[in-house]
C-alpha positions in Angstrom: -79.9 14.2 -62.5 -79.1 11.1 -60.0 -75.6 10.7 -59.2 -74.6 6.8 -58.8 -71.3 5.8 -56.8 -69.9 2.3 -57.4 -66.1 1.3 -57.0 -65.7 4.9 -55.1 -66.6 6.6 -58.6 -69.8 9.4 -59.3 -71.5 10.1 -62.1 -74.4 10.1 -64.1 -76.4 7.0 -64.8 -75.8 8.3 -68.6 -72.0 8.6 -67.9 -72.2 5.5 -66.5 -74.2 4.1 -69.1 -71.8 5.4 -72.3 -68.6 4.0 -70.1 -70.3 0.2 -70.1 -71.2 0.3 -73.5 -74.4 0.9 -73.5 -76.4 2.1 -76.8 -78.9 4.5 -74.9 -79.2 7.2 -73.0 -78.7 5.3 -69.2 -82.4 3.7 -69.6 -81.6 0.3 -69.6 -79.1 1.2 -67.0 -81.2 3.0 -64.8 -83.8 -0.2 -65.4 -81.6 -2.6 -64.0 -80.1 -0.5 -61.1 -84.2 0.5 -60.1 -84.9 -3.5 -60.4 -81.6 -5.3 -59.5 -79.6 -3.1 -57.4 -76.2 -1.0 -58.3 -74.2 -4.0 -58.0 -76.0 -6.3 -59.8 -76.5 -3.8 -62.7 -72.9 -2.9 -62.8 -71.4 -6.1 -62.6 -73.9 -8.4 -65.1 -72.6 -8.1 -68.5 -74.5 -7.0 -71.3 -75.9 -9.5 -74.1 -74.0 -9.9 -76.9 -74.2 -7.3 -79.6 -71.5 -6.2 -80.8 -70.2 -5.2 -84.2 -68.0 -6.4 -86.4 -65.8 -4.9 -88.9 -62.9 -6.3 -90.2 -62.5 -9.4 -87.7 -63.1 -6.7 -85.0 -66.6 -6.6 -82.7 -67.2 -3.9 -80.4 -70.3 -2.3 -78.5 -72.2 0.6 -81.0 -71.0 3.3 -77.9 -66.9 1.8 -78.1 -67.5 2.4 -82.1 -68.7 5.6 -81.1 -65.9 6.8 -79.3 -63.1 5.6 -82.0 -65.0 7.1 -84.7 -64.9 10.6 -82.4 -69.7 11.1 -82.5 -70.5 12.6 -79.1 -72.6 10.3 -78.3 -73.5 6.5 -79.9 -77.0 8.2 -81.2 -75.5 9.0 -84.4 -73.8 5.4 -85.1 -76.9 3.8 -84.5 -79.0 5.9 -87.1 -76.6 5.0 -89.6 -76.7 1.2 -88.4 -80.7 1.0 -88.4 -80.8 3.3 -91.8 -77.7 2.3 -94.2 -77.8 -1.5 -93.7 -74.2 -1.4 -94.6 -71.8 -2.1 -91.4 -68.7 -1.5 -93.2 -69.9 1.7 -95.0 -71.5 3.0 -91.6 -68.3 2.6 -89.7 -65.6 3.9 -92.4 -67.6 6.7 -93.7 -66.1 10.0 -92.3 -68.8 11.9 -90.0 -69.9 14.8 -91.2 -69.1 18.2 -89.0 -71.6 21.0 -89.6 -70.1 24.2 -90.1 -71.4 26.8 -87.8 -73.0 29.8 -89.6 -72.0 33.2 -89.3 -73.8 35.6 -87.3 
C-alpha cells in the first residue's frame, strides 16, 4: 500500500483519507493526489456534505468516529438504507458476539 508524507506525517492514502473526512476507502483521495498533486489534494476542502443532527453537521467519517464504527462504511449503509438521519445516528450499533469454538 502507498505511503504519502505531507506536513512531515506517513500514512496510508486510506489513513489519510478517514483523517479528512472522507466517506471512502482513500479513492477520491488517491484521485485527486494522481491528478492534482499531494498538496493540492490535501489542502482543497471537500464539498459540502455534511450531516446534521440536532443543529450539528459533520462529515459521515467524523460521525463515524463519535458513534465508535471502524470505519464510515457502516454509517453510510444506514444513511442510503433507513432514510432517517436522526434514527441512523442515535441508534446504538450493534456488536456481534463472537461464537464459541
Amino acid at each position: 500500500m502507498k505511503r504519502i508524507t505531507y506536513n512531515g506525517k506517513t500514512q496510508s492514502v486510506r489513513k489519510w483519507s478517514w483523517e479528512l473526512g472522507y466517506i471512502d476507502s482513500g479513492v477520491v483521495l488517491g484521485y485527486r493526489i494522481r491528478h492534482w498533486g499531494i498538496e493540492r489534494a490535501f489542502e482543497t476542502p471537500l464539498p459540502a456534505h455534511g450531516v446534521t443532527l440536532n443543529g450539528q453537521t459533520k462529515t459521515v467519517a467524523q460521525w463515524a468516529r463519535e458513534l465508535g464504527f471502524r470505519n464510515s462504511a457502516g454509517l453510510v449503509y444506514r444513511l442510503k438504507n433507513w432514510h432517517d438521519i436522526d434514527r441512523a445516528l442515535t441508534q446504538p450499533r450493534q456488536v456481534k458476539k463472537k461464537r464459541k469454538s
